[in-house]
N, C-alpha and C positions, 0 to 999 in steps of 0.2 A: 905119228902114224907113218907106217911104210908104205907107200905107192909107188909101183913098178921100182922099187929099189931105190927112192927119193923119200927122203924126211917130207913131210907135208905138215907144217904147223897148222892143224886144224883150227884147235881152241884158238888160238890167236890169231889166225885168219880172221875169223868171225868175230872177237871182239874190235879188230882192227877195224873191219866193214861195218857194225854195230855203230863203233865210235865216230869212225870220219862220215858214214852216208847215213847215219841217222836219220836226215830226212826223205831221201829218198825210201831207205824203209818204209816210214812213216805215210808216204805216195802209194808205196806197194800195197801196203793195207788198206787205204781208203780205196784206190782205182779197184783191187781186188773186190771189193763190199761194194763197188758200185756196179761193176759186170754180174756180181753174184746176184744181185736185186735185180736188176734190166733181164738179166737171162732166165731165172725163175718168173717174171714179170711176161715176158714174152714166150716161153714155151706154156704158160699154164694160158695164154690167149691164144696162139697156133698149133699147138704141138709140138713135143718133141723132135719129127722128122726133120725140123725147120734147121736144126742148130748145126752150125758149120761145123764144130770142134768134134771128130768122130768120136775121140775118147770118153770128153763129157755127155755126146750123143748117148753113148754104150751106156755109160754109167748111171744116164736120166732112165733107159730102158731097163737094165737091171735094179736100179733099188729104187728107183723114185726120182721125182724134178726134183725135190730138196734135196734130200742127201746124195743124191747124183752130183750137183753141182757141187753143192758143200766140200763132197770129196775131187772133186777135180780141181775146183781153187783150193784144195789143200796139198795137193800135191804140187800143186802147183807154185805155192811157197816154199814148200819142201824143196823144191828144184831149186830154187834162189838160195835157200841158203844153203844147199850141198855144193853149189857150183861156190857160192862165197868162202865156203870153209876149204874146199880143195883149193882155190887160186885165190887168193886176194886181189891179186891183177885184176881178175874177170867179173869183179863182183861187180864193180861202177855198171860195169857194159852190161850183164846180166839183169842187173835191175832198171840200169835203163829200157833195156829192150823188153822184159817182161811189164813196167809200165807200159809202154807203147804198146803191149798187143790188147791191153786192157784196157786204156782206152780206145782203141779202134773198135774193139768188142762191143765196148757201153756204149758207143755213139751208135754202131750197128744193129743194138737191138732197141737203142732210142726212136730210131728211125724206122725200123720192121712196122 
């Protein structure tokens, strides 16, 4: 694929990130399912107004706490693996750092 006039090996970005961070994936999706749980867990005991993340806020308002969240940790992969197939450079750090906002999330609505 062409990006700003650069080759961008997509497909093989993403099996490259698949293959060497395997388990950090594998983190991404548990910590993901655990903020999903804590957050639907805690907005359906406070309310919606409570939740930090405006986007997921909006989203719990328009469709519902489940599929509110549901879709906001879905895009929220969705971003991990666009940033991992545009750069493979970036993928380590992207899923590092989207780990870490997930768990700071899950411990925040552990404690609410």
């Amino acid at each position: 694929m062409l990006v700003l006039g650069e080759h961008v090996p997509i497909k093989e970005n993403l099996k490259k990130s698949f293959h060497l961070y395997w388990f950090l994936w594998l983190l991404l999706i548990l910590t993901a399912s655990i903020d999903f749980i804590t957050t639907i867990s805690f907005m359906w005991k406070y309310g919606i107004h409570i939740e930090g993340n405006l986007v997921v806020r909006w989203l719990a308002h328009t469709f519902g706490i489940l599929p509110g969240v549901f879709i906001g940790k879905s895009l929220q992969i969705v971003a991990a693996i666009g940033f991992s197939a545009l750069s493979f450079s970036l993928a380590r750090t992207t899923l590092l750092l989207i780990l870490l906002l997930n768990l700071v999330a899950a411990i925040k609505n552990i404690l609410l």
